[in-house]
N, C-alpha and C positions, 0 to 999 in steps of 0.2 A: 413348705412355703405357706403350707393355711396357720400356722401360727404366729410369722408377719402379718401387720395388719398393710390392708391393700396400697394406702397412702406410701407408705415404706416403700414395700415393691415398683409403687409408678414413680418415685424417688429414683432408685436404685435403674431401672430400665429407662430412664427418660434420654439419657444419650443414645440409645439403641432406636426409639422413636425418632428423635432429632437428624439420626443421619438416615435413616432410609428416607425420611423427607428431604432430605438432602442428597440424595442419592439417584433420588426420582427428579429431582430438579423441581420441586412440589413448593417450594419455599412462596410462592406468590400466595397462596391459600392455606399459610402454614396452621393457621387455627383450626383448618375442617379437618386435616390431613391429622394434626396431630390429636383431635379427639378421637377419629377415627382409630389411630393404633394404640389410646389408651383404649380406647372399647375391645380390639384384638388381646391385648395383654389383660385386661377382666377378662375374659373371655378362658385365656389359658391359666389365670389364676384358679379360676372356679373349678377348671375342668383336666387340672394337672393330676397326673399318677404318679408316684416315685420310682415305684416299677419300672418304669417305662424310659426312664434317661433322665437326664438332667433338666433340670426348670430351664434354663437360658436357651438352649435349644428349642424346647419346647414353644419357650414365649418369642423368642425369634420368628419362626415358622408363624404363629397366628397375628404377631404386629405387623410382619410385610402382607401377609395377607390381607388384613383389613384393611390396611392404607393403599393394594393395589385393587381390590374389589372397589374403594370409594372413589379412586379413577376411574375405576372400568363404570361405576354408575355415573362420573361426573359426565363422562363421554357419551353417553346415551342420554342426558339429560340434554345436552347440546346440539346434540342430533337432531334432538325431537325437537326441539326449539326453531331448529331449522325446518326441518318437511313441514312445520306448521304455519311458517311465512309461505300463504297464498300466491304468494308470486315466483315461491320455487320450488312448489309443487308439480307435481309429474302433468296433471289435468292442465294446469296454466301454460305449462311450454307447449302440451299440446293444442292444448284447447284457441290458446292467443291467434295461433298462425293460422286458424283455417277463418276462411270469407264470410260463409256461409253463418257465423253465430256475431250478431253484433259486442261491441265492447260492454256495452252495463251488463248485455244477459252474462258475456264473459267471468264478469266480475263475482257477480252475483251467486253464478253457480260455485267458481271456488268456495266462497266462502261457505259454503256445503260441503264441497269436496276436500277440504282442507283437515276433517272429522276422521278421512278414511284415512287408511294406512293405502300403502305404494298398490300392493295388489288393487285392493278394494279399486283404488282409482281407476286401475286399468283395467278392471273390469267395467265402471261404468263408462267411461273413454270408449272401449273398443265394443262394447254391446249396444249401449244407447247411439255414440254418438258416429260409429263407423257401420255399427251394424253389423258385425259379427256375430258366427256361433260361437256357443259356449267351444264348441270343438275344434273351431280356428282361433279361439282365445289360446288354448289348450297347449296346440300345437305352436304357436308363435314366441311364447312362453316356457316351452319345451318340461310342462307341469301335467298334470293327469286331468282328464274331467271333472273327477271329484272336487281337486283344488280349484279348479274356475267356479263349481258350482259352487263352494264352501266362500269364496271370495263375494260371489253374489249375494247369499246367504246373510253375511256380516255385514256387508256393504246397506243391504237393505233395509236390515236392524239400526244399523245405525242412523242413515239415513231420516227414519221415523220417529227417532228419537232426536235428532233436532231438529227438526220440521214439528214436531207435538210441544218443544220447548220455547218457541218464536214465537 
């Protein structure tokens, strides 16, 4: 194959791109998907053996893969998109319902706690504002000490870090 030059090769494979996006049902974003499994097929071009079996197999195996790794990242991108709306964060659903904390401090605070990840939050949730040990954290959580105190840890860092950026 290294004596095809690559244009050739993404020529000759692009129906094999074409349908795993089609296959995944991926056709709404068919541009990302399908750079994506050209990047898989450079990929096995560069790194193919003869040794070793046949090129199409070979470049099979790394086009599906790259086009189902750029799902697996599109879905974490998504994700994070989401825990990052302040209002359906873990601290918000808890934090809304209790009496005791008016609505602007409510507010106010997500937009802090919005920085931490799920843990982080429940640790400042259940340590500041329930007043918990790290060791009823622990246990409620059914995690080790060390993972409350590591959650603390982070939580803190970060914390200081957008508080020193405002």
């Amino acid at each position: 194959m290294k004596n095809t030059p690559f244009e050739e090769v993404a020529a000759m494979f692009e129906p094999l791109i074409k349908s795993q996006i089609k296959r995944y049902h991926l056709t709404n974003h068919f541009d990302q998907y399908y750079q994506a499994g050209l990047l898989g097929l450079w990929k096995a071009y560069e790194t193919y053996n003869p040794e070793k079996g046949q090129f199409s197999s070979f470049a099979f195996t790394h086009v599906r893969g790259r086009i189902l790794q750029e799902l697996r990242n599109e879905m974490k991108r998504q994700e994070t998109e989401v825990t990052h709306d302040p209002h359906n964060s873990l601290s918000f659903q808890l934090l809304s319902h209790q009496d005791h904390i008016p609505f602007l401090e409510d507010e106010t605070l997500n937009l802090y706690l919005m920085h931490l990840t799920e843990n982080q939050q429940r640790w400042v949730v259940h340590r500041v504002f329930q007043m918990n040990t790290e060791a009823e954290i622990a246990k409620t959580f059914g995690v080790t000490l060390y993972a409350v105190k590591s959650w603390r840890k982070a939580a803190i860092k970060k914390l200081r870090t957008v508080l020193n950026t405002q």
